[in-house]
Wavefront OBJ file of the C-alpha trace (Angstrom):
o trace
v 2.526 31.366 -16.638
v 1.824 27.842 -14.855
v -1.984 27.304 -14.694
v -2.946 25.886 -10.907
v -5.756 23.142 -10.222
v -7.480 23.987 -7.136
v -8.777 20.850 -6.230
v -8.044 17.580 -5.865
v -9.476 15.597 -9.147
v -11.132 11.841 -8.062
v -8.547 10.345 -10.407
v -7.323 7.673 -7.712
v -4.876 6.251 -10.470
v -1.104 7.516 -11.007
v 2.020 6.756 -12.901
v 5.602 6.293 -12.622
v 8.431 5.435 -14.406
v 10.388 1.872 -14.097
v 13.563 4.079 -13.594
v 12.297 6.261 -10.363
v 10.571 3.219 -9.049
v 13.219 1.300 -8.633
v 16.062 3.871 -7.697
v 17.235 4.574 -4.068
v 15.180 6.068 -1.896
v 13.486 5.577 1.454
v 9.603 6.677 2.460
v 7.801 6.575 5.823
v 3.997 5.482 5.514
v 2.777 8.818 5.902
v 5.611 10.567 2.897
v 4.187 7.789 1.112
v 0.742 8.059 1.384
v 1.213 12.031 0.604
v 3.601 11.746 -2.055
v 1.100 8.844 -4.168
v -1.970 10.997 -3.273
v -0.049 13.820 -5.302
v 0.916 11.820 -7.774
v -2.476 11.406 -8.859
v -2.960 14.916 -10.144
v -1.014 14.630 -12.866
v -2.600 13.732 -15.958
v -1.513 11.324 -19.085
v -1.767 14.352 -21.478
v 0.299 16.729 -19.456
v 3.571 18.391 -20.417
v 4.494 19.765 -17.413
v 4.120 20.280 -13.849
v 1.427 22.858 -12.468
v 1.204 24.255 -8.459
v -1.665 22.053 -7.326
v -3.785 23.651 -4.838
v -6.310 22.334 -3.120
v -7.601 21.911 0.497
v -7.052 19.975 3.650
v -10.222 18.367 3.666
v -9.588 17.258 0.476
v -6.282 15.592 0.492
v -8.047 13.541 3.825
v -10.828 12.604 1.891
v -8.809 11.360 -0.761
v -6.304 9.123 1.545
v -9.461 8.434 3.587
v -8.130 9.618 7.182
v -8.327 12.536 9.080
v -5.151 14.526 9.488
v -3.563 16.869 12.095
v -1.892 19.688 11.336
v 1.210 19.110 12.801
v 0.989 15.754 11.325
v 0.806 17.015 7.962
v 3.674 19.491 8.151
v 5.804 16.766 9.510
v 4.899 14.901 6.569
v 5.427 17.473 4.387
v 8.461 18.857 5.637
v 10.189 15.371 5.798
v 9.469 14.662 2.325
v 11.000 17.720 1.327
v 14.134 16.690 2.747
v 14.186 13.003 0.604
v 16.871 12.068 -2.240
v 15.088 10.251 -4.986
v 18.366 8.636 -6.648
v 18.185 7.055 -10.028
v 21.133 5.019 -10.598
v 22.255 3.628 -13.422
v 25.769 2.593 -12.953
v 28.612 4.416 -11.159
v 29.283 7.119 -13.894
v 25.401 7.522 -14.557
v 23.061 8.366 -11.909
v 20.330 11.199 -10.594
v 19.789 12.853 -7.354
v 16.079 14.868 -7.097
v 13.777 16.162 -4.564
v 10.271 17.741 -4.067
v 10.315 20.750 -5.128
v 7.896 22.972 -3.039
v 4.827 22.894 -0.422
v 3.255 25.345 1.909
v -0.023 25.391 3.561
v -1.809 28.896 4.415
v -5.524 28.597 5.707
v -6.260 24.924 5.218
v -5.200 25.390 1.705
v -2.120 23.281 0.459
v -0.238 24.164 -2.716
v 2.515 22.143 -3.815
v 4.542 21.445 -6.942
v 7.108 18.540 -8.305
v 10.608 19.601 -8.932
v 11.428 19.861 -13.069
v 13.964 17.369 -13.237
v 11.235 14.604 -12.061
v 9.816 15.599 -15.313
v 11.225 12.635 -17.393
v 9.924 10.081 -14.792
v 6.567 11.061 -13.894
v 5.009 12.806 -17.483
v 4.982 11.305 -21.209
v 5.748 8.386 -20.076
v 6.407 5.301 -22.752
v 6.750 2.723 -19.934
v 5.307 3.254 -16.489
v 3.987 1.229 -13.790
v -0.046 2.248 -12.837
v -1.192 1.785 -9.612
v -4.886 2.718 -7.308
v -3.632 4.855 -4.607
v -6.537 3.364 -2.780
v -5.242 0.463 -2.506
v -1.823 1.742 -1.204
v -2.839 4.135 2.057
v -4.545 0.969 3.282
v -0.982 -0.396 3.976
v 0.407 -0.568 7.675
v 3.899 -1.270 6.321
v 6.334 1.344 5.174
v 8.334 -0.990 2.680
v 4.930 -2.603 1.881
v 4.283 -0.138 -0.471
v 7.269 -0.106 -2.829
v 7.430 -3.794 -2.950
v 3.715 -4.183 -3.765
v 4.904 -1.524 -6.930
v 7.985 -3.362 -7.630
v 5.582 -6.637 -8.158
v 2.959 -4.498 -10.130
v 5.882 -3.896 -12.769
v 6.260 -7.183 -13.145
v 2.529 -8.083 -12.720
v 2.230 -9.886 -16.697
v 4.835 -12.336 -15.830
v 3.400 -13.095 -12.249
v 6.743 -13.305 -10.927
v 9.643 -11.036 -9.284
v 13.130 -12.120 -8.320
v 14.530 -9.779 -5.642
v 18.342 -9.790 -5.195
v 18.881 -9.050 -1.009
v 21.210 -6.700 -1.094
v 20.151 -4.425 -4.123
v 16.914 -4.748 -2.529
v 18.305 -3.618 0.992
v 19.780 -0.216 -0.815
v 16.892 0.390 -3.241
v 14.541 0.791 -0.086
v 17.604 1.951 1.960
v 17.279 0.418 5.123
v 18.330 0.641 8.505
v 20.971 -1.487 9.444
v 19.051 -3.196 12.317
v 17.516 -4.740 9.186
v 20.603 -5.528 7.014
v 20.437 -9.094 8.775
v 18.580 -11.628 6.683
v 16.353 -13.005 9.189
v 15.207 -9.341 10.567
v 14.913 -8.589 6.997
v 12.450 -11.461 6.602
v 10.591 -10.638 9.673
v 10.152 -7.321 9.327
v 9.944 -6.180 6.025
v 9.295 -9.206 3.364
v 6.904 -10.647 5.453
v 5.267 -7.755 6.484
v 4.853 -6.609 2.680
v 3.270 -9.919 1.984
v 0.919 -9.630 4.450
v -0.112 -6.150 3.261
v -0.292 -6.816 0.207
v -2.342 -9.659 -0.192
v -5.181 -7.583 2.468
v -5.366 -4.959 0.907
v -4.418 -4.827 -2.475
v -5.377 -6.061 -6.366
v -2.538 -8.221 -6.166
v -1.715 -11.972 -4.683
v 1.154 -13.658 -3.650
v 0.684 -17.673 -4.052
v 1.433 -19.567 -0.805
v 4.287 -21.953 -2.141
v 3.832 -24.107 0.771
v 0.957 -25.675 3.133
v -1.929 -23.196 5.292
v 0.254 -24.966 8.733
v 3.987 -23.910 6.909
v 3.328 -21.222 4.685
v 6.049 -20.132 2.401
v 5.406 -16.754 0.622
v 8.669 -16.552 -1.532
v 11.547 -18.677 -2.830
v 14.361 -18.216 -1.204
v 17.918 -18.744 -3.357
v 20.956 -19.807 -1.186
v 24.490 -19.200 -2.417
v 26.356 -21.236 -0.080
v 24.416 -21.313 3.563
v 23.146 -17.705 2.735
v 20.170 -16.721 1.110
v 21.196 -13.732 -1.735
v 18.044 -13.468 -3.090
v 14.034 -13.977 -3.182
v 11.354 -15.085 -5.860
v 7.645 -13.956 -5.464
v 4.841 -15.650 -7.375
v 1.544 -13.792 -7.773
v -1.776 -13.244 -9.698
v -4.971 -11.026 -9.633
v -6.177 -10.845 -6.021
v -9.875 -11.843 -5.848
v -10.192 -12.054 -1.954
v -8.828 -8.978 -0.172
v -9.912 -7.994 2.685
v -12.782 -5.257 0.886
v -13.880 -8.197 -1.519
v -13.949 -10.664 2.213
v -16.193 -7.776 3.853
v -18.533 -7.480 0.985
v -18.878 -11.334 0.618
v -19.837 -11.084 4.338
v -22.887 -8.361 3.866
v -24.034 -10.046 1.005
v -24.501 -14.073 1.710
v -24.001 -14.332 6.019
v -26.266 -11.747 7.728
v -27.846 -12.023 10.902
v -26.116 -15.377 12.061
v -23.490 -16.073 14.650
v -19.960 -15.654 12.284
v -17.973 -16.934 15.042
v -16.748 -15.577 18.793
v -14.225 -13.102 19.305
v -12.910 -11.936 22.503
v -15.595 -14.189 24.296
v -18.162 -11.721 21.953
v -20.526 -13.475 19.494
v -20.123 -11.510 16.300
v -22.497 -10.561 13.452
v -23.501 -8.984 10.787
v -27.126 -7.047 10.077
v -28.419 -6.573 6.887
v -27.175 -3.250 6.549
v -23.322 -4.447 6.397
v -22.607 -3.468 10.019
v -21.063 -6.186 12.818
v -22.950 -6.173 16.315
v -23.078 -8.246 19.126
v -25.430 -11.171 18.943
v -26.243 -11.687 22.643
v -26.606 -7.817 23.881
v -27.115 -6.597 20.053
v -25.469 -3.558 20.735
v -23.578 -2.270 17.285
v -19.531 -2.293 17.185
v -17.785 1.328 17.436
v -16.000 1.722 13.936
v -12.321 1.126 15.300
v -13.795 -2.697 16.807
v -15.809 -3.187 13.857
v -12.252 -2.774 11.850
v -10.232 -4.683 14.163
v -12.867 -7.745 13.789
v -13.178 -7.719 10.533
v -9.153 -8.261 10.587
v -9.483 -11.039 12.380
v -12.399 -12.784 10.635
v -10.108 -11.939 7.362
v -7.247 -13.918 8.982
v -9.010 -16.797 10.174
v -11.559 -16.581 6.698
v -10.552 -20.107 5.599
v -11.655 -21.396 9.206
v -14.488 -19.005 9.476
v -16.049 -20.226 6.204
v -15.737 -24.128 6.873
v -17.302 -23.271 10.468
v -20.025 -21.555 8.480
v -20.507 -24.147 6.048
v -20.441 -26.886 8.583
v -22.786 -25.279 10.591
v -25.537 -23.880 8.336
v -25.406 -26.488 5.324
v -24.257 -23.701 3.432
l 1 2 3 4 5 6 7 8 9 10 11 12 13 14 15 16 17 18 19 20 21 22 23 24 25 26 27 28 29 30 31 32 33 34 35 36 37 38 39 40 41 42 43 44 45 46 47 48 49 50 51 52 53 54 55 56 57 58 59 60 61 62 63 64 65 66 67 68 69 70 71 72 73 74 75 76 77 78 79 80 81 82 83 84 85 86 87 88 89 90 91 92 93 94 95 96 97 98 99 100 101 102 103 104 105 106 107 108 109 110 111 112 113 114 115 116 117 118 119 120 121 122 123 124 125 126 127 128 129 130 131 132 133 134 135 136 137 138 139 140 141 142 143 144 145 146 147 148 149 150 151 152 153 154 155 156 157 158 159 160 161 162 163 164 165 166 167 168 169 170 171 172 173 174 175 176 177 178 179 180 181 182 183 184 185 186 187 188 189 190 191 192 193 194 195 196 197 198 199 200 201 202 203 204 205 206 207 208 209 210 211 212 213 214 215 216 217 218 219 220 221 222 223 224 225 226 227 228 229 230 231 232 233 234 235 236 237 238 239 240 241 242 243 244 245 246 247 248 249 250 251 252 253 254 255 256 257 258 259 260 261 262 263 264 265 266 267 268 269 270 271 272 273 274 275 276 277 278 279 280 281 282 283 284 285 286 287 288 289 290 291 292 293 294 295 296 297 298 299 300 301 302 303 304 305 306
């Protein structure tokens, strides 16, 4: 008889294998973030899957947002309907889904399908990732790419080929063009990921012309792209706590014709009415102090001698 867990551990770690990472398959931001918070649950030593149960409150706690409902059953019911294709070549490949998930009085139970088995438990090889870095993403391909890289993360460097790249994170085909490609995925990954997450990718060009990847050319079109990257010291949690710590109580810089900073208890205010920021401005400034940090810290040095 399969045992349940009935809560949610704190284990903010999970596995996968190379295999399921890189097969075909496409995830929305919020089957993501549900699918990785899952993932978690299952531990190194386990054989097989269990029904985890656990509640509402939580599965929010541990993706660190509050969730509706309707939201979640959306969610839920949308991930159900995802192929998960492993493909190995055209007379060897593997089409899965989730398996099961129902919700009954703010309790959730929900279990992996048995022929995800080889890809998620005993693993040999498998790529291990913080789920707390990945719900901070705003990007819906942000968070496969930022895997793809993690695989890779001992070399510190990932050649994509366009096109496999294209079906592996099957997308639309208002993005099948290069340059909307570029725009709207790549660049939006690299932007993610180098906010929010342990990892880096190296600016290959100048802070005026930034150039985030190599790009390869095969004729006049580009067929593929080469990230560089290292351990991420300066994310946006590691820019906030930097902040706290060694600039409190002095101006940081204007925003919005508002003179912003920071008390000694880590939160931003106002420095003329010294009224506190509402959570969703503090956020939103602390983006943009994060964007313009390499400005914001020659201002600061300039200014205060520091």
């Amino acid at each position: 008889m399969e045992t349940k867990s009935h809560s949610l551990t704190s284990q903010h770690y999970f596995r996968q294998s190379p295999e399921l990472l890189n097969g075909k398959y496409h995830l929305t931001k919020g089957e993501g973030d549900l699918l990785y918070a899952l993932l978690t649950e299952i531990q190194k030593e386990d054989e097989d899957f269990k029904d985890y149960t656990f509640s509402k409150s939580q599965l929010e706690l541990k993706l660190g947002v509050k969730l509706k409902t309707s939201d979640l059953r959306k969610n839920a019911r949308s991930l159900m309907t995802k192929v998960f294709e492993v493909y190995r070549n055209q007379n060897d490949w593997e089409l899965m889904g989730f398996s099961y998930f129902s919700y009954k009085n703010a309790q959730i139970t929900c279990r992996f399908d048995k022929a995800m088995k080889p890809y998620l438990l005993e693993l040999s090889q498998f790529i291990n990732a913080d789920i707390r870095h990945i719900v901070q993403m705003k990007g819906q391909y942000s968070q496969r790419i930022y895997l793809m890289l993690k695989e890779q993360f001992k070399f510190g460097k990932r050649k994509f080929y366009i096109k496999e790249l294209m079906e592996q994170l099957e997308v639309p085909k208002s993005f099948k063009v290069y340059a909307d490609f570029k725009r709207k995925v790549l660049m939006k990954a690299v932007k993610d990921i180098n906010k929010f997450t342990d990892i880096e990718i190296k600016n290959l060009g100048t802070s005026k012309k930034p150039k985030f990847f190599e790009e390869h050319k095969s004729v006049r079109k580009i067929e593929a792209v080469t990230f560089y990257f290292k351990k991420n010291t300066n994310d946006l949690k590691v820019f906030i706590e930097h902040i706290r710590k060694e600039y409190t109580n002095i101006e940081l810089c204007m925003i919005e014709e508002k003179i912003i900073k920071c008390s000694e208890n880590g939160v931003l205010y106002n420095g003329e009415t010294m009224k506190t920021f509402t959570k969703e401005v503090s956020q939103k400034y602390w983006d943009k102090m994060w964007e313009m940090r390499e400005e914001l810290f020659h201002s600061l040095a300039k200014r205060y001698h520091l």
